[in-house]
PDB file of N, CA, C and O in Angstrom:
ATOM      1  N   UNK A   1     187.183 204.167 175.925  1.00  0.00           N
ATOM      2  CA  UNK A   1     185.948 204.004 175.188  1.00  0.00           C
ATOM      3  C   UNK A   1     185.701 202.541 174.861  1.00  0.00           C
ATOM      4  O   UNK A   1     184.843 201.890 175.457  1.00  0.00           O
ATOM      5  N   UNK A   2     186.458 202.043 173.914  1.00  0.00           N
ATOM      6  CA  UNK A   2     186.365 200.753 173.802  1.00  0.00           C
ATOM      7  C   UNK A   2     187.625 199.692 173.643  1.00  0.00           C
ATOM      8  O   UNK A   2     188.348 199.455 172.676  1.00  0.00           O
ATOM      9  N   UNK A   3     187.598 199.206 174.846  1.00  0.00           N
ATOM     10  CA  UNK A   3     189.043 198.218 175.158  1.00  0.00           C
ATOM     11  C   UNK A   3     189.061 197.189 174.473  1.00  0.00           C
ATOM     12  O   UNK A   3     188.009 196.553 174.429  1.00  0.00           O
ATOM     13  N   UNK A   4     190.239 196.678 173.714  1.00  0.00           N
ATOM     14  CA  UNK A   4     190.669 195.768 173.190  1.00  0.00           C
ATOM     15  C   UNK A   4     190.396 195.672 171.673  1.00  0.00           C
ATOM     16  O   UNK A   4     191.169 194.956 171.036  1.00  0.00           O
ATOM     17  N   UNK A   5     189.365 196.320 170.984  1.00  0.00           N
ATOM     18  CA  UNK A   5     188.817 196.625 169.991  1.00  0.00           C
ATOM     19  C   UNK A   5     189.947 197.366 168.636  1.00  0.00           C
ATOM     20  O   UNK A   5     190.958 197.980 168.977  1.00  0.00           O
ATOM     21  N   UNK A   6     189.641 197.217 167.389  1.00  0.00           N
ATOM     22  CA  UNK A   6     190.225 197.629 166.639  1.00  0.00           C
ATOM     23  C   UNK A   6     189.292 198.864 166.269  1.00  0.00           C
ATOM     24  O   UNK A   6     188.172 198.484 165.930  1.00  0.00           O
ATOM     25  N   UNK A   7     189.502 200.550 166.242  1.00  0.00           N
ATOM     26  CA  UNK A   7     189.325 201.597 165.801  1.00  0.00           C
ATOM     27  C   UNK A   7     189.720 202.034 164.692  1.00  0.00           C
ATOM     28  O   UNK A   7     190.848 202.001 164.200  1.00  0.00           O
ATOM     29  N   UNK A   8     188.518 202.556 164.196  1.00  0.00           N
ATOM     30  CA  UNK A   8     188.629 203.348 162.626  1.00  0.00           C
ATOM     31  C   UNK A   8     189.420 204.666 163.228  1.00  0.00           C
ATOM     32  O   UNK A   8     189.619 204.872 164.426  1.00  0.00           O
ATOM     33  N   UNK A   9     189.732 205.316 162.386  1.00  0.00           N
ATOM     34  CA  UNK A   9     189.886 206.726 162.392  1.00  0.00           C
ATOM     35  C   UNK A   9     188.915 207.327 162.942  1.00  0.00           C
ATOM     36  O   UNK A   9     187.768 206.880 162.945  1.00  0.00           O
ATOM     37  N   UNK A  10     189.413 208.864 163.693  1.00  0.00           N
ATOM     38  CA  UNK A  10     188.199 209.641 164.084  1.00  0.00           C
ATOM     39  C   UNK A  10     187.472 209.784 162.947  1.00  0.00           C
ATOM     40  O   UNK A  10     187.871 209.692 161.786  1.00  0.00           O
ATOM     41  N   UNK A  11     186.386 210.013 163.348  1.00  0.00           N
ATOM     42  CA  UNK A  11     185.282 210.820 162.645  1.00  0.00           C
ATOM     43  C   UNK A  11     184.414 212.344 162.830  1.00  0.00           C
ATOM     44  O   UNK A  11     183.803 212.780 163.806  1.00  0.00           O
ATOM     45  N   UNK A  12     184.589 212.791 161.792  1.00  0.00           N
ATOM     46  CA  UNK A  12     184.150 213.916 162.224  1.00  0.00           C
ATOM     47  C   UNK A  12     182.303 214.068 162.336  1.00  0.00           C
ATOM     48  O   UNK A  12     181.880 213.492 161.333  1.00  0.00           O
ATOM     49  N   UNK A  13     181.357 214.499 162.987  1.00  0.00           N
ATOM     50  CA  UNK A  13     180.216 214.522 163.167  1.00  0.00           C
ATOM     51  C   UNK A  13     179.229 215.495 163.445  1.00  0.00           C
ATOM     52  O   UNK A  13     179.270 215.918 164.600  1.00  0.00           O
ATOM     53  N   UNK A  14     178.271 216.015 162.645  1.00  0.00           N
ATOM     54  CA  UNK A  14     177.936 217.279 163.685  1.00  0.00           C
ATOM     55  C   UNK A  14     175.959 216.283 163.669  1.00  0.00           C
ATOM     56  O   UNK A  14     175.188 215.583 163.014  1.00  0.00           O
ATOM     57  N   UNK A  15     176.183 217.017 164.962  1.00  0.00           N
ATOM     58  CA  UNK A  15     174.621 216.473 165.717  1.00  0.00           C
ATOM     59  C   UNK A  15     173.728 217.675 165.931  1.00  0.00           C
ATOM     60  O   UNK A  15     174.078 218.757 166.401  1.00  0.00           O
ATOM     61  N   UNK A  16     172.455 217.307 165.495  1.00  0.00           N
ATOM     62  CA  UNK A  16     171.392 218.405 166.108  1.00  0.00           C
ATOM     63  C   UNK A  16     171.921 218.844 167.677  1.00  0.00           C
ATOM     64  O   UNK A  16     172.856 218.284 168.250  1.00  0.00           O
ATOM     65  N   UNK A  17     171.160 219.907 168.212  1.00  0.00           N
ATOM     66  CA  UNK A  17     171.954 220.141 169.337  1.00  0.00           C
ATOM     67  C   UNK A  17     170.886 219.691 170.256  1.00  0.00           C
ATOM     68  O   UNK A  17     171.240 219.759 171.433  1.00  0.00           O
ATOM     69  N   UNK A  18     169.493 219.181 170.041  1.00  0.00           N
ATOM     70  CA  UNK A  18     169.062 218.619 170.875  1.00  0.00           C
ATOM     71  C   UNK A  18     169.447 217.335 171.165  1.00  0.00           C
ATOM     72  O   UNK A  18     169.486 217.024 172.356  1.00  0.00           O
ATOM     73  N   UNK A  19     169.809 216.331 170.139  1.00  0.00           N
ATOM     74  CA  UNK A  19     170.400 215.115 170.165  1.00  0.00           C
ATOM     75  C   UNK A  19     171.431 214.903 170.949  1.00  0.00           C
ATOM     76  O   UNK A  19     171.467 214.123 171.900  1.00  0.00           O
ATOM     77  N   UNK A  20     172.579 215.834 170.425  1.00  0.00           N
ATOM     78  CA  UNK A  20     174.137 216.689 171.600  1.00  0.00           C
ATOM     79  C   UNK A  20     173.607 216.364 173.029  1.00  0.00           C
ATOM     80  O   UNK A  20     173.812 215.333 173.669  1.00  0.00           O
ATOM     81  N   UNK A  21     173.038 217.225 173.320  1.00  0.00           N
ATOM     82  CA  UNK A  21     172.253 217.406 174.496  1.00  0.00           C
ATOM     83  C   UNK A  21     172.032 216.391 175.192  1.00  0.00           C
ATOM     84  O   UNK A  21     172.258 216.434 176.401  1.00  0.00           O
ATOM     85  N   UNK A  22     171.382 214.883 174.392  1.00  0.00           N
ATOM     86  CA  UNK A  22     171.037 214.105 175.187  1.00  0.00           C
ATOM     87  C   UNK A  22     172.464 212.992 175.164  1.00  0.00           C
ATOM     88  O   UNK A  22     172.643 212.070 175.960  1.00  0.00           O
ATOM     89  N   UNK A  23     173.119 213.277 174.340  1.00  0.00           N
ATOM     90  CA  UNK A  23     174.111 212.151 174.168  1.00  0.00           C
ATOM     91  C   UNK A  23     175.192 212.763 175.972  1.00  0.00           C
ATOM     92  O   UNK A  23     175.737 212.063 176.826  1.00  0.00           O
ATOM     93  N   UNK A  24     175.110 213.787 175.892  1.00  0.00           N
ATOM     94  CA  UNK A  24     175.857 214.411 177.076  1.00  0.00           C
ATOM     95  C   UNK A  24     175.281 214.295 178.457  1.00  0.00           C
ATOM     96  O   UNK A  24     175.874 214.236 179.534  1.00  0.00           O
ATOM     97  N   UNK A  25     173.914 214.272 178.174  1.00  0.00           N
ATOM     98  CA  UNK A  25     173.443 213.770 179.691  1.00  0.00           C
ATOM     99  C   UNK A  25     173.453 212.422 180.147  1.00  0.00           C
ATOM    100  O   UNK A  25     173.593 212.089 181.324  1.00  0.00           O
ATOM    101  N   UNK A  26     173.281 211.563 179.058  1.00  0.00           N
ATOM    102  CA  UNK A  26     173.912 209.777 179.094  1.00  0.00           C
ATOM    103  C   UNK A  26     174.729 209.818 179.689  1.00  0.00           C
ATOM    104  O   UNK A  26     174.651 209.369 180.832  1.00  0.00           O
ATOM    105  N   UNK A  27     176.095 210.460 179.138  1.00  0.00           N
ATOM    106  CA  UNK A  27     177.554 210.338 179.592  1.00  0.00           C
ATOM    107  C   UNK A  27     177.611 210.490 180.641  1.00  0.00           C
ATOM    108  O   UNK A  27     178.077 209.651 181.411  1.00  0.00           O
ATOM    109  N   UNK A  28     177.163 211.580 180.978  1.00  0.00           N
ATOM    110  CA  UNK A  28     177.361 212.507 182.339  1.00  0.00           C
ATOM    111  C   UNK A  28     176.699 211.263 183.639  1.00  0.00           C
ATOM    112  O   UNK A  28     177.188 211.086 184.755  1.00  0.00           O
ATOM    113  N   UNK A  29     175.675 210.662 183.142  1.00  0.00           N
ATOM    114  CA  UNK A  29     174.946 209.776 184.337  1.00  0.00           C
ATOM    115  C   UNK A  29     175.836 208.526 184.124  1.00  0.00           C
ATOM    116  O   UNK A  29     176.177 207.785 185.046  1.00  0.00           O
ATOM    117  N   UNK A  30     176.083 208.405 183.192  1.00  0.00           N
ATOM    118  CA  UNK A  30     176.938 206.852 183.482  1.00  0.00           C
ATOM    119  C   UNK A  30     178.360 207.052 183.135  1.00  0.00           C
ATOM    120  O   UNK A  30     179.110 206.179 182.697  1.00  0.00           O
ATOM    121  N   UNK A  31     178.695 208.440 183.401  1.00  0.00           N
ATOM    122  CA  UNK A  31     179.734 208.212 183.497  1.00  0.00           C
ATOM    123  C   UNK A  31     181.238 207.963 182.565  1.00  0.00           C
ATOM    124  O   UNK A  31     182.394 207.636 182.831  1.00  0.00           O
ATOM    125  N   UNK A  32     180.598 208.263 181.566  1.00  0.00           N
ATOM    126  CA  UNK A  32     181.218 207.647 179.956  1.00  0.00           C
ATOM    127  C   UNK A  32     181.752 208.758 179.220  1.00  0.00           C
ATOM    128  O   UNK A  32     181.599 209.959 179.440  1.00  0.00           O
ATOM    129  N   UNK A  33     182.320 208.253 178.428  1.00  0.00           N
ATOM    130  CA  UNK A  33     182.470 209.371 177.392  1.00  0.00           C
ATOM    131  C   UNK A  33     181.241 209.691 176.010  1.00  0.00           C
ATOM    132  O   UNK A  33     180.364 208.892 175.680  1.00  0.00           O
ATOM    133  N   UNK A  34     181.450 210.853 175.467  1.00  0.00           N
ATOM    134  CA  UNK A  34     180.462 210.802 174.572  1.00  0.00           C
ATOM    135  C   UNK A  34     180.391 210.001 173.098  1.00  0.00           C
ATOM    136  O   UNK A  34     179.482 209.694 172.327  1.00  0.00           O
ATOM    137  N   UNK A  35     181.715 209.845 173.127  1.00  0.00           N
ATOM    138  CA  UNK A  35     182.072 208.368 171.831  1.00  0.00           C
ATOM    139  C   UNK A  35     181.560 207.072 172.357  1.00  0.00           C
ATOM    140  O   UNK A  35     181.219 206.171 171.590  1.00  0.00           O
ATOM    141  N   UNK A  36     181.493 206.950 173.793  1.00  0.00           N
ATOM    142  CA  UNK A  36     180.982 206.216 174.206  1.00  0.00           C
ATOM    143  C   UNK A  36     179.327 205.581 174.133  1.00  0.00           C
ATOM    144  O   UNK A  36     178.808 204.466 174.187  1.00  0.00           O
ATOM    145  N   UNK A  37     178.882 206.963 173.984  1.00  0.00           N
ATOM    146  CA  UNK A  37     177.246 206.612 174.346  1.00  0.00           C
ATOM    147  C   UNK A  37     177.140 206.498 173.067  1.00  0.00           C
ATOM    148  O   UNK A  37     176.808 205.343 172.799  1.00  0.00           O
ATOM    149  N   UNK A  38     177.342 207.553 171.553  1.00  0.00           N
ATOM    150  CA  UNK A  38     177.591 207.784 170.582  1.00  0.00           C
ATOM    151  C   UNK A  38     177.780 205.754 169.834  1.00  0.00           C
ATOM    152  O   UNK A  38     177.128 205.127 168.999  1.00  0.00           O
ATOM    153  N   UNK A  39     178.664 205.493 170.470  1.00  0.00           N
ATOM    154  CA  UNK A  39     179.140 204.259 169.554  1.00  0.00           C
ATOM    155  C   UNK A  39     177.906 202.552 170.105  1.00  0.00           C
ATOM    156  O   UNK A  39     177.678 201.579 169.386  1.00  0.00           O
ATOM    157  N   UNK A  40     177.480 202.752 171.283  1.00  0.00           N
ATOM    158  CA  UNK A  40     176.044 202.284 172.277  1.00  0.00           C
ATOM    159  C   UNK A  40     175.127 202.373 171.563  1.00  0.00           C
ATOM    160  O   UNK A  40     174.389 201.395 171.439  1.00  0.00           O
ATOM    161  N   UNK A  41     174.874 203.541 170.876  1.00  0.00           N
ATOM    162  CA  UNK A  41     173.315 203.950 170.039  1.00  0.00           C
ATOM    163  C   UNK A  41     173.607 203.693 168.737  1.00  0.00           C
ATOM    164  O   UNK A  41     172.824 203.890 167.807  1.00  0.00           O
ATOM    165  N   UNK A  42     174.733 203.251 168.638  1.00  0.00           N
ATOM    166  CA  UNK A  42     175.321 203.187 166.504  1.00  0.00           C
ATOM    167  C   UNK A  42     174.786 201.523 166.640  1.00  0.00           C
ATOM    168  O   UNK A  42     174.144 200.859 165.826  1.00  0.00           O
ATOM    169  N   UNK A  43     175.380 201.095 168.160  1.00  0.00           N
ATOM    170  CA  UNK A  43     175.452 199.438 167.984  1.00  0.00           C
ATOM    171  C   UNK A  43     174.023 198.578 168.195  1.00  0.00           C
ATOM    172  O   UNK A  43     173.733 197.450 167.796  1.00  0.00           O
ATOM    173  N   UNK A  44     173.341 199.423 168.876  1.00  0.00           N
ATOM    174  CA  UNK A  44     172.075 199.130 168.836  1.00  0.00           C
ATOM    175  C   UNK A  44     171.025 199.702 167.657  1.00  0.00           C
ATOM    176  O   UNK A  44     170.280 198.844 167.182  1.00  0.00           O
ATOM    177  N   UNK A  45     170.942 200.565 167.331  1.00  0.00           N
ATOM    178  CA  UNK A  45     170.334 200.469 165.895  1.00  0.00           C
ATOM    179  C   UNK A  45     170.959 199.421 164.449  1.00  0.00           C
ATOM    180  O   UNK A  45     170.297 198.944 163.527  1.00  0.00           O
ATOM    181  N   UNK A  46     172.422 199.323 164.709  1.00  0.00           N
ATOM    182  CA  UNK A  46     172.819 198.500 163.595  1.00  0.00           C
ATOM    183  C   UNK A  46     172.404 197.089 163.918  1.00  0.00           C
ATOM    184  O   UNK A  46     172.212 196.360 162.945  1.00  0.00           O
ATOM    185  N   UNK A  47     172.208 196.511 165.289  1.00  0.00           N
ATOM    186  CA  UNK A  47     171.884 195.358 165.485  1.00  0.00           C
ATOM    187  C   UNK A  47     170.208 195.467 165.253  1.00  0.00           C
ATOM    188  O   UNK A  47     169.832 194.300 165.135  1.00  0.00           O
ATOM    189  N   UNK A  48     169.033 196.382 165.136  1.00  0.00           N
ATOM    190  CA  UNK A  48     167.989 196.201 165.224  1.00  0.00           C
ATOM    191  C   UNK A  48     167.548 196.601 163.727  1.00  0.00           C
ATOM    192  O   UNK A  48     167.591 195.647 162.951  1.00  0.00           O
ATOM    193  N   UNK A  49     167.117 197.873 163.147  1.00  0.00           N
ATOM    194  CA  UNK A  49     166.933 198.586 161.856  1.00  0.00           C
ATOM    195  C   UNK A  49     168.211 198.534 161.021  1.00  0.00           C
ATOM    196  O   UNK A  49     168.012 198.059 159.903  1.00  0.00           O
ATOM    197  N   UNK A  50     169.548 198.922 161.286  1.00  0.00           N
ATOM    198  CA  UNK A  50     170.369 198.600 160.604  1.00  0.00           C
ATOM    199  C   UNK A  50     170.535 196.760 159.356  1.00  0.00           C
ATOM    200  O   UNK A  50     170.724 196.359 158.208  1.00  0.00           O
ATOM    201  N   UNK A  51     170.215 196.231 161.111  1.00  0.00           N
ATOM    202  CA  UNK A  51     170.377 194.782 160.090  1.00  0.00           C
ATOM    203  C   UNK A  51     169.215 194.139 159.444  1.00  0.00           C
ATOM    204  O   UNK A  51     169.318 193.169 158.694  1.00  0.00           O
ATOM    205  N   UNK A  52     167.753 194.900 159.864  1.00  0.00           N
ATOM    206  CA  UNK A  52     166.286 194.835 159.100  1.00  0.00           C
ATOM    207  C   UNK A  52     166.645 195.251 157.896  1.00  0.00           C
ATOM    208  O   UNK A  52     165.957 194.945 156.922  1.00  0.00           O
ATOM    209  N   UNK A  53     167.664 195.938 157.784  1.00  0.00           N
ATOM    210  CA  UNK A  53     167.745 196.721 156.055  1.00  0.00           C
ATOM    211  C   UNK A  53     168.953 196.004 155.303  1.00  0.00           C
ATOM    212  O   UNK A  53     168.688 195.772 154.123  1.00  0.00           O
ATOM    213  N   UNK A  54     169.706 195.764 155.551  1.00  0.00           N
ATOM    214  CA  UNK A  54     170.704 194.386 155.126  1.00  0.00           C
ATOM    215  C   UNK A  54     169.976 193.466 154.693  1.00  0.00           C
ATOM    216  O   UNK A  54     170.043 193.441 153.464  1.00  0.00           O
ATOM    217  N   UNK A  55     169.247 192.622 155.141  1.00  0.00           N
ATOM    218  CA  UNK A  55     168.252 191.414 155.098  1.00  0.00           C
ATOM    219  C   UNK A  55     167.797 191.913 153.767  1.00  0.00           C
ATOM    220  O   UNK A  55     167.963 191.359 152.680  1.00  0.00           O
ATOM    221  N   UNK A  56     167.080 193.266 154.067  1.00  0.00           N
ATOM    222  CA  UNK A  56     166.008 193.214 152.831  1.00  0.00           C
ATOM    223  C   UNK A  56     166.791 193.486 151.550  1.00  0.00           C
ATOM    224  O   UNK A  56     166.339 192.918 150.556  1.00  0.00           O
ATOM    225  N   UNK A  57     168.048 194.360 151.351  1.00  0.00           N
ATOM    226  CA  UNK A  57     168.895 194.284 150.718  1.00  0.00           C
ATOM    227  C   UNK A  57     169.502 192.956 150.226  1.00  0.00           C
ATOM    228  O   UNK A  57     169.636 192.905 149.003  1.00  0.00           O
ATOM    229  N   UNK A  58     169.864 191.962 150.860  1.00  0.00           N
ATOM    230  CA  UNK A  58     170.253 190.509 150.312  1.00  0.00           C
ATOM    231  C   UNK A  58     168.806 189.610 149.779  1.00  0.00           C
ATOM    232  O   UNK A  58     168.615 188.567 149.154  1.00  0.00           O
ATOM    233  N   UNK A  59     167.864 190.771 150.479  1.00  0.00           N
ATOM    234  CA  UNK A  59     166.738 189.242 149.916  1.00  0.00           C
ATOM    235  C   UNK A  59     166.432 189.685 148.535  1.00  0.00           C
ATOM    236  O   UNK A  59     166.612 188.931 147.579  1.00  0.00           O
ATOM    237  N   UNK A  60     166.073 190.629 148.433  1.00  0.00           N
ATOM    238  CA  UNK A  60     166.307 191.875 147.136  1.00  0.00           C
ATOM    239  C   UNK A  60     167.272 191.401 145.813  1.00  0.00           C
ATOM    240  O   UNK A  60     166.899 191.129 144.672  1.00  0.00           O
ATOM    241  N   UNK A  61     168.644 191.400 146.380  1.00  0.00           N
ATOM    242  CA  UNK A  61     169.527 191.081 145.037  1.00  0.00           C
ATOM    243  C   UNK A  61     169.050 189.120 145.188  1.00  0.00           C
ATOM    244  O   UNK A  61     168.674 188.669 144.106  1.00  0.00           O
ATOM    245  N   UNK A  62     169.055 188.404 145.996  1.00  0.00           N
ATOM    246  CA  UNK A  62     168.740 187.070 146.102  1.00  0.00           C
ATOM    247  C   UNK A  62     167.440 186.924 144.915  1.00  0.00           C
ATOM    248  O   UNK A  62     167.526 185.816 144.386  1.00  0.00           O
ATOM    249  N   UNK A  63     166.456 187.610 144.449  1.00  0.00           N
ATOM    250  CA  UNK A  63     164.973 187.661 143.810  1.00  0.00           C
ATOM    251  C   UNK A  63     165.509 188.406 142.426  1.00  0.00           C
ATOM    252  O   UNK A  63     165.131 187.935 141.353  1.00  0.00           O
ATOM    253  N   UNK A  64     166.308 189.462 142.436  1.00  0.00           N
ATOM    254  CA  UNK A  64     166.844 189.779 141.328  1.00  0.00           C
ATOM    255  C   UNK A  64     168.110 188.497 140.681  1.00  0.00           C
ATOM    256  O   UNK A  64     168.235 188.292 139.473  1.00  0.00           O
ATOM    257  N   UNK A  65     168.547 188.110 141.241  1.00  0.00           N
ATOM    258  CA  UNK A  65     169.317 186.967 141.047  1.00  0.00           C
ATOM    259  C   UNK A  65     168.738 185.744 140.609  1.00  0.00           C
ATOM    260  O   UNK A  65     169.440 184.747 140.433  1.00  0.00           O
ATOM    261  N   UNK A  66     167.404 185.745 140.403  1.00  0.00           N
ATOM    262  CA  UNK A  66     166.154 184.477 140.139  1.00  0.00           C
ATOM    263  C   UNK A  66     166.272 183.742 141.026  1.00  0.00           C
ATOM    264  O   UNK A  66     166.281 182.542 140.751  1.00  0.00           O
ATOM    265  N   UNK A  67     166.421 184.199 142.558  1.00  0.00           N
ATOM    266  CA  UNK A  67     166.701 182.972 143.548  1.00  0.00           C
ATOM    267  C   UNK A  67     164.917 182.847 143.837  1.00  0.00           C
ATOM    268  O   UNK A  67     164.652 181.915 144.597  1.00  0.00           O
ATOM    269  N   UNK A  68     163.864 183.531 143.412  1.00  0.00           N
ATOM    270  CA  UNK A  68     162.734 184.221 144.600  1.00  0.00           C
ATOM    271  C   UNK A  68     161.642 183.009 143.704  1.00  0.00           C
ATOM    272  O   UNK A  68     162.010 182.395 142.702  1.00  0.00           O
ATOM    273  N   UNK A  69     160.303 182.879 144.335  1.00  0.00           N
ATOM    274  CA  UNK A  69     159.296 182.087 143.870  1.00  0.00           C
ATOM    275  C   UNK A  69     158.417 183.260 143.414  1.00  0.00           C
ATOM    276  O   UNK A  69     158.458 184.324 144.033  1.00  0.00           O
ATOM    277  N   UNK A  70     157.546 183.076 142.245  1.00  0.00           N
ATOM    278  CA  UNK A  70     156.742 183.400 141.686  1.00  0.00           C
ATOM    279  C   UNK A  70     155.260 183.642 142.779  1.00  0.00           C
ATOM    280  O   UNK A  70     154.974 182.767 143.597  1.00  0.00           O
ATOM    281  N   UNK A  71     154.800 184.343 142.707  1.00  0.00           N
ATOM    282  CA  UNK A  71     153.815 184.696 143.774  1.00  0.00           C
ATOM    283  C   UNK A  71     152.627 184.206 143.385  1.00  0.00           C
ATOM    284  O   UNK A  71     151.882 183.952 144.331  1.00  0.00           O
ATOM    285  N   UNK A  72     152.098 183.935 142.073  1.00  0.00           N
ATOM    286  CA  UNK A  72     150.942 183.489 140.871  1.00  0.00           C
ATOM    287  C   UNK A  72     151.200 182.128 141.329  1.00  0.00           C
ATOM    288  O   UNK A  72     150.326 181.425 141.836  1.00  0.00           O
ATOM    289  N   UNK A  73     152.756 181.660 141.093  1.00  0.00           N
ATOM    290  CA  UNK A  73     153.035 179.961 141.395  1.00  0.00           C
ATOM    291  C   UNK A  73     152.393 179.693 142.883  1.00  0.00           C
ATOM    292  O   UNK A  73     151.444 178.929 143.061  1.00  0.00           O
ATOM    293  N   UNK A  74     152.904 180.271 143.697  1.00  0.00           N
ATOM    294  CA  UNK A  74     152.524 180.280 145.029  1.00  0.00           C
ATOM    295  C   UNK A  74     150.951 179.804 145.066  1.00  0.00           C
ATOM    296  O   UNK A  74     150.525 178.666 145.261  1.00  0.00           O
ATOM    297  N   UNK A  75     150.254 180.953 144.835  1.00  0.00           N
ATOM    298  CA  UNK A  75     149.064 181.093 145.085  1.00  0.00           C
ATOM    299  C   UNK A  75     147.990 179.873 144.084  1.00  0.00           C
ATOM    300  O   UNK A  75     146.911 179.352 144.366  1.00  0.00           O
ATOM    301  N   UNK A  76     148.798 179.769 142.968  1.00  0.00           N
ATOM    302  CA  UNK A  76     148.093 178.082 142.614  1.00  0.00           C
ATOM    303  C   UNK A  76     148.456 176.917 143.149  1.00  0.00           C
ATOM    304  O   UNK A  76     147.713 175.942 143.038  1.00  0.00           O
ATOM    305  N   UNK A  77     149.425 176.858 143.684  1.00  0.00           N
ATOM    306  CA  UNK A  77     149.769 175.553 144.047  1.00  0.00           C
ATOM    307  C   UNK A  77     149.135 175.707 145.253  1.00  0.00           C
ATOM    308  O   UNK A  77     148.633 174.634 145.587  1.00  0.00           O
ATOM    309  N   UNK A  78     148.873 176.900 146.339  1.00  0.00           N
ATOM    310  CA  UNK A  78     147.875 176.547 147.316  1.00  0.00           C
ATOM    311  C   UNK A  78     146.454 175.949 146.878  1.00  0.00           C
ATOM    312  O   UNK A  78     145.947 174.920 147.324  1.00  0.00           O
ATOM    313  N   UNK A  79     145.865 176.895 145.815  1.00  0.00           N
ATOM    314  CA  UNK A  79     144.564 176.752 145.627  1.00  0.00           C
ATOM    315  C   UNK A  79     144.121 175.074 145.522  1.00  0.00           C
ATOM    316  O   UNK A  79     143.190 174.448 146.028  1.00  0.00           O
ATOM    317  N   UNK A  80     145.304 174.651 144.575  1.00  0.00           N
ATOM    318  CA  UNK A  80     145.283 173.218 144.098  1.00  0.00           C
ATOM    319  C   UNK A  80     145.200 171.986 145.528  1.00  0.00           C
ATOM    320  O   UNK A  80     144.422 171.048 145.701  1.00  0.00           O
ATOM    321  N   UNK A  81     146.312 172.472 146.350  1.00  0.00           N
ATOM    322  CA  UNK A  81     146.292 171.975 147.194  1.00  0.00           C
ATOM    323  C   UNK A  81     144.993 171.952 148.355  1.00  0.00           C
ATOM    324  O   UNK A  81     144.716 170.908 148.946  1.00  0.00           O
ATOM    325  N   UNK A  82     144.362 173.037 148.557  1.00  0.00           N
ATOM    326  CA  UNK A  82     142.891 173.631 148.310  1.00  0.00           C
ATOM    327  C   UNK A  82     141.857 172.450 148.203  1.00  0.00           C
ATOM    328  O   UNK A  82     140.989 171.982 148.939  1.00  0.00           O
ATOM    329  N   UNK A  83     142.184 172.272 147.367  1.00  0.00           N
ATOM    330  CA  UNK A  83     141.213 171.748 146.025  1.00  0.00           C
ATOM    331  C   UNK A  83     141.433 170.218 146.276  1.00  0.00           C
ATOM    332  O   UNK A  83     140.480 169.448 146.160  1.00  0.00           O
ATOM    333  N   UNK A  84     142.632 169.788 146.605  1.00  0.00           N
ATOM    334  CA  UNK A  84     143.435 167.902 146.442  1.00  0.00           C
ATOM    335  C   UNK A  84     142.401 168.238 148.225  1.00  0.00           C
ATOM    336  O   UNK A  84     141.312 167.670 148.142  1.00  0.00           O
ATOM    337  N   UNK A  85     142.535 168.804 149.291  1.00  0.00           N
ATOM    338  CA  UNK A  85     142.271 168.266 150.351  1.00  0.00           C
ATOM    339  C   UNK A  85     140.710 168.090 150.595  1.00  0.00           C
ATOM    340  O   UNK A  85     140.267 167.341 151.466  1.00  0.00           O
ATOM    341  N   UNK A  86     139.786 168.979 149.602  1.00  0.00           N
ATOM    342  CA  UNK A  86     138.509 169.041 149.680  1.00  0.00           C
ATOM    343  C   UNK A  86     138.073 167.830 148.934  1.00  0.00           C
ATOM    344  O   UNK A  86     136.873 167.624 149.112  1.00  0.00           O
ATOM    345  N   UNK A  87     138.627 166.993 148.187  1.00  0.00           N
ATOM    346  CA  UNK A  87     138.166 166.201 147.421  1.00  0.00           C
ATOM    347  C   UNK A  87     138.253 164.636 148.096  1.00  0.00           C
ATOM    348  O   UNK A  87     137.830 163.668 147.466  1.00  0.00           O
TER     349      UNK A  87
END
């Protein structure tokens, strides 16, 4: 399944059986095992939506942490700036 890699413990899992279904016809065409295709579709959602939700999670405690800008501040200091280039 995966060479050279450090493994958790099994896991136990139960899958819709249409999902089953397709994880087994993956395998079956390429040849793989089903931890295989199984751990393919974990690594690609954690690299795409998985890590979209991390982000928003750190930007989150980062704004609760008073790291974040004021949105009122924002929006005057454009206006002003606005305002300095029209003049």
């Amino acid at each position: 399944m995966h060479k050279g890699g450090n493994l958790s413990d099994p896991l136990t899992l139960r899958l819709p059986v249409d999902v089953l279904g397709q994880v087994e016809e993956v395998a079956r065409i390429c040849e793989r095992s089903r931890s295989w295709v199984i751990v393919r579709a974990l690594k690609s959602y954690l690299a795409s939506e998985g890590r979209e939700l991390i982000e928003l999670a750190e930007a989150r405690a980062e704004v609760d942490g008073g790291a974040g800008v004021d949105l009122d501040d924002v929006i005057r200091d454009l206006e002003n700036a606005a305002k300095d280039a029209a003049a």
